[in-house]
N, C-alpha and C positions, 0 to 999 in steps of 0.2 A: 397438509399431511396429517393423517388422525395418530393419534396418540393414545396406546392405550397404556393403562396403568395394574400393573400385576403385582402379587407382590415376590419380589425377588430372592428373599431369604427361603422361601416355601419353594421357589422354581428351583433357586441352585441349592437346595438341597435332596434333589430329586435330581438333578441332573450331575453327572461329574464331568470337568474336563480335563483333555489329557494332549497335551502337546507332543506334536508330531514332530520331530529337527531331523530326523536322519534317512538318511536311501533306506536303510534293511527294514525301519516302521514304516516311511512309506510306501515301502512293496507291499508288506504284511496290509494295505489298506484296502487292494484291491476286492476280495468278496463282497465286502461290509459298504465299500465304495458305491459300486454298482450297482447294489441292493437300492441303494438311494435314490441314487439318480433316476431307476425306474418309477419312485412314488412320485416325480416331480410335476406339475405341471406340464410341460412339456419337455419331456425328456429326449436331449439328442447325445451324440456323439464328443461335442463339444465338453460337455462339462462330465465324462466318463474317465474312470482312474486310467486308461489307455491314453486318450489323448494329453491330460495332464503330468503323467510321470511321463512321455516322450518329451513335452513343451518343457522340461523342468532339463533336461539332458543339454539342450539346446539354448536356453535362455535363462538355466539359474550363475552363472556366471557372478560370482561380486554380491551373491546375495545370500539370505539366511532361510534356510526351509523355517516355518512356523505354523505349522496345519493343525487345525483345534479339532478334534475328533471328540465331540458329546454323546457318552455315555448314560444312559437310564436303567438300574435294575440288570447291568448287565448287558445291555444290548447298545449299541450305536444307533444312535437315532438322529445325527446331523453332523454333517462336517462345513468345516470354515476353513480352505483352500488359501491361507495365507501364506506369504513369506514377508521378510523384514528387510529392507532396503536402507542403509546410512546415506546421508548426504553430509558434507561436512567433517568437522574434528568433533570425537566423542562428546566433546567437552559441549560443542556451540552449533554442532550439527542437528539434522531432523533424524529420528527413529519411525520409519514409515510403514505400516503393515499394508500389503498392497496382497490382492488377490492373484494366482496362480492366473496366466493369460495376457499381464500386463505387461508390456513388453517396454517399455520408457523408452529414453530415447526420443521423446515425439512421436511416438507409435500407439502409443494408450495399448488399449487389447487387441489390437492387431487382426492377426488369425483365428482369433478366439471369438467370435461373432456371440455366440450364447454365453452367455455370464452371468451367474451369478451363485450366491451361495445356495450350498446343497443343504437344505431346511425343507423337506418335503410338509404340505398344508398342514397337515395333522397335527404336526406336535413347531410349526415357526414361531409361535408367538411364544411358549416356553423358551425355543433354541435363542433367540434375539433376546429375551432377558438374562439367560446364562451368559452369552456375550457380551450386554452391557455389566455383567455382575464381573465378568473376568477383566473388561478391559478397564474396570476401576482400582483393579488391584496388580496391574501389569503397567511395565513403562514402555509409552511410546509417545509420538509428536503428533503424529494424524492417522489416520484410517481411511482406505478407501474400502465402500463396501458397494458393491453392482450389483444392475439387476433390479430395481424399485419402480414399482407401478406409482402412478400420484397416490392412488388412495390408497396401499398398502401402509396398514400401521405399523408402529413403532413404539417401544417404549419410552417412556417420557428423559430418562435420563438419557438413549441415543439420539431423540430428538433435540435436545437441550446444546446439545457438541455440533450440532451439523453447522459448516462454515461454508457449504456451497453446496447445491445440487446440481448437476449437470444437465446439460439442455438434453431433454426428452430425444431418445432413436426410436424412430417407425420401424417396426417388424410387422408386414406384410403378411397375409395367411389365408389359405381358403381351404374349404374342404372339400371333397370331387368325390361326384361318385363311381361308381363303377368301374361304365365304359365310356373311352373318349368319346364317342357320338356325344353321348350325352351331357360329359364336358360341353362340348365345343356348342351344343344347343344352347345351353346356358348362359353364354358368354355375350358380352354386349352386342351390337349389330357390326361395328368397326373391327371388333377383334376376334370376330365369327368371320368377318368375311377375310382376315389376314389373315388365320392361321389355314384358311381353306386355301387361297388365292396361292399363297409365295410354293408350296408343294407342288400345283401344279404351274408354275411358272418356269420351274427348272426341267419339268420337261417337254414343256409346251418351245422350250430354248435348246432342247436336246444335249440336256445336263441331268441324265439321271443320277440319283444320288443314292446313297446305301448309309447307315446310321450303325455301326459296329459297338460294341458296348463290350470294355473291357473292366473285370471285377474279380478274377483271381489274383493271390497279392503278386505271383510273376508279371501275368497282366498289366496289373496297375503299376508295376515299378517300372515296366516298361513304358509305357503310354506318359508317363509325368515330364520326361524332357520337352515331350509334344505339347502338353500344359503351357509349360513354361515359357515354350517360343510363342506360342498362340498368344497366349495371354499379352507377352512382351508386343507380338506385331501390333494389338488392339491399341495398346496405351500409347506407343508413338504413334502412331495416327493421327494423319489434321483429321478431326470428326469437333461435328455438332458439340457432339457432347463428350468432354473430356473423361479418363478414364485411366487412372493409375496403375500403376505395372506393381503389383502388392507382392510379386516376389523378387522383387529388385534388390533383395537383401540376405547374402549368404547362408545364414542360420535360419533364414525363414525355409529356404528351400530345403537344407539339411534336415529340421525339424519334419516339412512335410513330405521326406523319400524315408525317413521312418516311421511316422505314423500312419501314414498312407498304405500299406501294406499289414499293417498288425490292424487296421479297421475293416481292410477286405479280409480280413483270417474269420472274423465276425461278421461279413457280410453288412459292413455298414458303409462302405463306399463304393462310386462306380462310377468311371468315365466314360460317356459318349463321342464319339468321331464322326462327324462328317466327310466323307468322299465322294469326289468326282473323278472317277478314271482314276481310281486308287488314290487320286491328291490329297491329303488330308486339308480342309480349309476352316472348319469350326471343330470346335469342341467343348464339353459342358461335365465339368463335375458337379455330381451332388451325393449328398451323406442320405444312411437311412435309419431309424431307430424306430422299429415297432410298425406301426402301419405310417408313420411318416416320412417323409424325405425334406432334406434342406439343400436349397439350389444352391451350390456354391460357387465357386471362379470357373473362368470360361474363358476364351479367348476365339480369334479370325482372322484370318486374312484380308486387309482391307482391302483388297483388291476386288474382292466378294461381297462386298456391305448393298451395295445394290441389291442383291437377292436376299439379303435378311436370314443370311445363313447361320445367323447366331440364333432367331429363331425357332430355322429349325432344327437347331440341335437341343434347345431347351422343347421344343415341340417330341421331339426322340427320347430324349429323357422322360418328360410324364408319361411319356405312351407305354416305353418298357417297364417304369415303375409301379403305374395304375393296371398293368396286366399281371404282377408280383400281388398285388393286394394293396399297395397304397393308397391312403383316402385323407390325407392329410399335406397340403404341399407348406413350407413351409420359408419365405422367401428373402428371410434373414434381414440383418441390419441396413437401416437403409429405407425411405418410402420413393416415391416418385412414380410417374407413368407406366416406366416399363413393367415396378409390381400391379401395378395398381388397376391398368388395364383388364388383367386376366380377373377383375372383379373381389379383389381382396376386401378381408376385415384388416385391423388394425390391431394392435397394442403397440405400447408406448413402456418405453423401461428407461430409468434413467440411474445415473450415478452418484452416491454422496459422500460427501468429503468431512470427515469427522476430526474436528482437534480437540484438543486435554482441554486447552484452556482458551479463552475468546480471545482472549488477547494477543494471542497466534495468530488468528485467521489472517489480522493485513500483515504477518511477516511473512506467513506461508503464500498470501496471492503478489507480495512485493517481492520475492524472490524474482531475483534475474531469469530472464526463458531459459537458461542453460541450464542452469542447476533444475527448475520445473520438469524440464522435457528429459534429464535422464533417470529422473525418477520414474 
């Protein structure tokens, strides 16, 4: 990991920070928020003061808001999306500052796929030394901070604390152009001839099918219980390849029947349906922000898995999105075949685990899993 060295006294006195604890400063973050999020790298939906102050309704529960809003000359120029997590009695317990998305419990970030801190390029390597200057002068036990490329630098004194890096996630990504023809030309010979073959299979079967596309938030608040069963039939499934039911958990579902509608207000989500004879048997969310789209959860009828009906509902979604203007697909955490076929690039992001002092790190990784997994 490179390391660079600034000097810190000259950063944070150019920068001021200003701690966030309350709902009424939180709301008040949204303009300033957003502003952000668009200078990022890849900026989606995920790390937007929408999705975050929904996720915080649903899952700050037992915890401390703590959002470092970095101020410059007046302006905001970086936020740090933390809260504080106690494990423990005050006295002998951990003080964990954990990022907005992290859902413990054994969940990590969960539904939060994009992660990480909002430091747009410009001004990160100042924002990252303001935050090692603050977290020298604040109490806490560890830090997680998401989101780090290998060679994305660091300053020397957060480098000096790291007591684990998380193993590297594939994020998948291609760019496309136009029009599907010329997608679909592009595409290896194997996955040029599936995505040609399975459409007309169903009606070479006399299974016409129709691809409906729901994206007002009435719409979308409808269409979500259909999510959630699809999703559910997939994961019970004997299949090949196993496949988790990721809303098998109350407050996740809660969480996304209100964010899910306040992103279609914005035009930043949309779910597809597959029918035969009105049946609903697939269906494919995905998020949009700018000219890009992020494939999200999906579900099927396995009773349908022979015709590759998931597919083509992810086939229905590029087609309606690339005819909106989209030229960016973006196919989230995660590598393997199924991104990987449609001839993806790559990035790799990973997680690291920060303590005050080294001699933490074996009580923080000797921690019993229970105590670990609800932080």
């Amino acid at each position: 990991m490179a390391v660079t060295r600034l000097a810190p006294d000259a950063v944070s006195s150019a920068v001021a920070v200003r701690e966030v604890t309350t709902i009424a400063d939180f709301d008040a973050m949204q303009t300033d928020w957003n502003r952000l999020v668009d200078q990022l790298e890849v900026p989606g939906p995920f790390q937007t003061w929408e999705w975050n102050r929904a996720w915080w309704n649903h899952f700050g529960e037992g915890r401390s808001l703590l959002i470092l809003e970095f101020v410059k000359a007046g302006r905001v120029i970086g936020i740090a999306p933390f809260f504080r997590r106690r494990l423990g009695t005050p006295a002998l317990g951990l003080s964990m500052l954990l990022p907005l998305g992290w859902e413990g419990n054994g969940l990590a970030n969960g539904l939060t796929e994009q992660w990480e801190l909002i430091f747009p390029a410009e001004d990160r390597m100042a924002l990252l030394e303001t935050l090692a200057g603050w977290l020298q002068t604040h109490p806490w036990s560890t830090v997680l901070i998401p989101g780090f490329a290998e060679l994305d630098p660091l300053p020397e004194w957060i480098t000096r604390r790291i007591a684990y890096r998380g193993k590297g996630v594939v994020f998948d990504y291609r760019r496309v152009p136009a029009g599907w023809e010329a997608l679909v030309a592009s595409l290896n010979k194997s996955m040029r001839d599936n995505v040609r073959y399975y459409p007309r299979l169903m009606q070479r079967r006399g299974l016409p099918y129709v691809f409906e596309v729901a994206a007002t938030p009435a719409e979308i608040s409808a269409t979500l219980p259909l999510l959630f069963n699809l999703h559910r039939e997939r994961a019970e499934a004997a299949m090949r390849i196993a496949h988790d039911d990721y809303f098998d958990h109350p407050n996740r579902r809660a969480f996304i029947r209100e964010v899910a509608p306040r992103l279609a207000e914005l035009g930043q989500v949309r779910i597809g349906i597959i029918r035969v004879a009105n049946e609903p048997i697939a269906i494919q969310m995905w998020l949009e922000k700018g000219d890009t789209m992020f494939l999200y959860y999906s579900g099927f009828l396995p009773s349908w898995r022979a015709h590759s009906v998931a597919l083509l509902a992810t086939i229905g979604a590029f087609q309606d999105a690339m005819r909106r203007g989209i030229r960016q697909i973006e196919f989230l955490a995660g590598g393997g075949h199924p991104k990987e076929r449609w001839d993806t690039e790559q990035r790799v992001h990973s997680n690291i685990w920060l303590v005050r002092r080294p001699r933490m790190t074996r009580f923080l990784f000797n921690l019993p899993i229970h105590y670990r997994q609800l932080a």
